[in-house]
C-alpha positions, 0 to 999 in steps of 0.5 A: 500500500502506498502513502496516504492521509488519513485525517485524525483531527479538524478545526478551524485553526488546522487540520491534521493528518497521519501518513500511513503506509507499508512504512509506518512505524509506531514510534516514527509518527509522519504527520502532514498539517495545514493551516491558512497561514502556511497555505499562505505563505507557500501561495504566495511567493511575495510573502517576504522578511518578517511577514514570512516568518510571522505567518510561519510563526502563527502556522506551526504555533497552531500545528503543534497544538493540533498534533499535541491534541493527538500525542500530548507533546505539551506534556513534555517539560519545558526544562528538557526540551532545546530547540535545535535552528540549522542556520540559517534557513531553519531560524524562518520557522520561529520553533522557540516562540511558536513552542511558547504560544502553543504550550506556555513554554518558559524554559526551553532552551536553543542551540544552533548550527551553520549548514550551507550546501552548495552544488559541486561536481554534480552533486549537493554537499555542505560547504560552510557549518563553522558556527556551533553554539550548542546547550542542551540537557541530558535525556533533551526532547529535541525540536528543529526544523528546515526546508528540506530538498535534497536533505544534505543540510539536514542529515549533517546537521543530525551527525553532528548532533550524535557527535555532540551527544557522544562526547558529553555522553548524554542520551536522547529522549525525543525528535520531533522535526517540522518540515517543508519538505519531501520524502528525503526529509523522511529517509533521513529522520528514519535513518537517524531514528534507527541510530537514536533508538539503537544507541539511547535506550531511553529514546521514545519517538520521533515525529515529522510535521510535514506543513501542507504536504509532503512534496515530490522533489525535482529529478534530472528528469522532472517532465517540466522546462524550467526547474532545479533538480535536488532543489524545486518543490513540486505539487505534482502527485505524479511524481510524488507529491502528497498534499493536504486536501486544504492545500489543493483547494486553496490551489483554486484561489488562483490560476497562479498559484500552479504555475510557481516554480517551487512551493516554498523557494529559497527560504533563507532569501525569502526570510532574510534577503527578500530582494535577492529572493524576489530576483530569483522568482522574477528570473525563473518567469523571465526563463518560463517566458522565453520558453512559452515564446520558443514553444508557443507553450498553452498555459493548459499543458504548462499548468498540467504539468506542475499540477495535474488535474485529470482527477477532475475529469472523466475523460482529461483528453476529451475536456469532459468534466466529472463531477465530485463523486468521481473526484471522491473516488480516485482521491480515495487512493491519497485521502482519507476521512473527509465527507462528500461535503468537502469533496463537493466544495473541493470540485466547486472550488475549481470549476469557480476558477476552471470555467469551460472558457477558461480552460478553453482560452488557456489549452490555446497555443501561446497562450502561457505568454501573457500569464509570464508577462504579467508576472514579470511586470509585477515583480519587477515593480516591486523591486523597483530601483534596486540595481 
């Protein structure tokens, strides 16, 4: 069998599924949550500096209270639990203060490491990690959280956790790790939970948290023009992407929203150089555009491409629209626990923004060309003046 969300708990703040599958574990506990301030956030690339990180904040203070309504994490004492930021990416997600709103937590302490990873030869290694400020307890519940894509940072990270824990000789209790990420993110946790629990007789569980979804990574050969392998986010189930249902229906807000590049971006630019990050999404438009002229590439296929939306058709090729039973029917194979209700404001959400026009208009030749010239302008006007 292989992964699917099964919702355990819904209201209005967040909605909270487990993945389950041939690889669940008892005490390796996967969770995918969905709140409206990272649905936002991953929606809307624009979203820059302190607002990011405020809507950040706001979005994983109401996952953990969402998870901790399933496992009591909030049980946990504050004195043992540290929060461990991998520099700089991981300082986005504001654990520290999140822990404090969710839970009242007044004692927890933080530790921090540098983990910059660059391409060479080929492949992704990490080529700055000098800065190590580290105090945590004994027997700590250990907090962190990144953007993982290829996963190097993060495993490097972890290693020298082990290596700090073995030299003090202090064992470890818990790991519960919050990601924008992919499955790499899960093969890593896996492989260090296996460690943990082999090495520290006391250590209980780890706990991933994936936000909005887990998403596929871009390969060498990802099926699209413009992208980074080991690097792009995809909200393509095709290849592997696994999304909350809240996400998907917030995809329908508009047409936009499907076309990005990647869901999350460079985190660390959008946090703390939001120019230099609005410059890197004006550049992979300005790259869509040339390739939407060269090809006379539809806004249909290049949308399809990045999120594919043949669920929502009985015959795709044909253009003949299903209806929310048949959407119901093959989404039964990634989600589980929603009512014909959701399913039926799902499908009203995207025949709201895929009209029988509309999709018209957007399967003609060219017709990406004008999408990529709009964003192009409204990027650039708002990084207006600077070289």
């Amino acid at each position: 069998m292989s992964d699917r969300l099964v919702r355990k708990f819904k209201d209005e703040a967040v909605s909270v599924y487990s993945i389950d599958g041939e690889r669940s574990m008892e005490d390796f506990k996967r969770y995918v949550v969905s709140t409206r301030d990272t649905r936002d956030l991953m929606n809307f690339p624009e979203i820059i500096n302190t607002d990011f990180t405020n809507l950040m904040q706001n979005g994983i203070t109401n996952a953990l209270k969402g998870v901790n309504i399933l496992e009591r994490i909030s049980r946990i004492d504050s004195k043992s639990v540290n929060v461990f930021h991998i520099l700089r990416g991981g300082l986005n997600f504001m654990v520290r203060d999140a822990l404090k709103k969710a839970f009242g937590y007044k004692w927890h302490s933080s530790s921090y490491i540098s983990s910059q990873r660059i391409l060479k030869e080929g492949k992704f290694e990490v080529s700055e990690d000098q800065y190590r400020k580290f105090v945590l307890p004994d027997n700590a519940t250990i907090y962190t959280a990144d953007i993982v894509a290829s996963g190097i940072s993060l495993d490097h990270a972890l290693q020298y956790l082990h290596n700090f824990l073995n030299a003090k000789n202090y064992h470890l209790k818990n790991m519960i790790f919050i990601t924008i990420g992919c499955v790499e993110a899960e093969r890593v946790m896996e492989k260090w939970h296996k460690i943990f629990k082999k090495e520290y007789p006391g250590y209980k569980k780890t706990f991933m948290i994936y936000l909005e979804g887990r998403f596929a990574l871009a390969s060498k050969d990802a099926p699209l023009f413009n992208y980074l392998y080991d690097t792009d986010l995809l909200k393509n189930y095709k290849l592997g992407a696994l999304l909350a249902p809240e996400l998907e229906h917030s995809q329908f807000e508009r047409t936009i929203i499907g076309l990005e590049g990647c869901t999350i971006y460079d985190g660390g630019k959008k946090g703390f150089e939001p120019i230099n990050h609005i410059k890197d999404i004006l550049e992979f438009w300005e790259k869509q555009l040339d390739t939407a002229k060269s090809k006379n590439l539809s806004l249909w296929n290049e949308y399809n491409a990045r999120f594919p939306l043949n669920m929502y058709f009985e015959d795709f090729k044909g253009l003949n629209i299903g209806d929310y039973r048949l959407l119901a029917e093959r989404k039964s194979e990634y989600w589980q626990g929603l009512d014909d209700k959701e399913y039926i404001k799902l499908f009203k959400k995207f025949r709201w923004l895929w009209t029988d026009a509309r999709v018209k208009n957007a399967a003609l030749p060219g017709s990406l060309v004008s999408v990529c010239e709009k964003k192009i302008k409204y990027l650039k006007s708002l990084i207006e003046g600077v070289a």
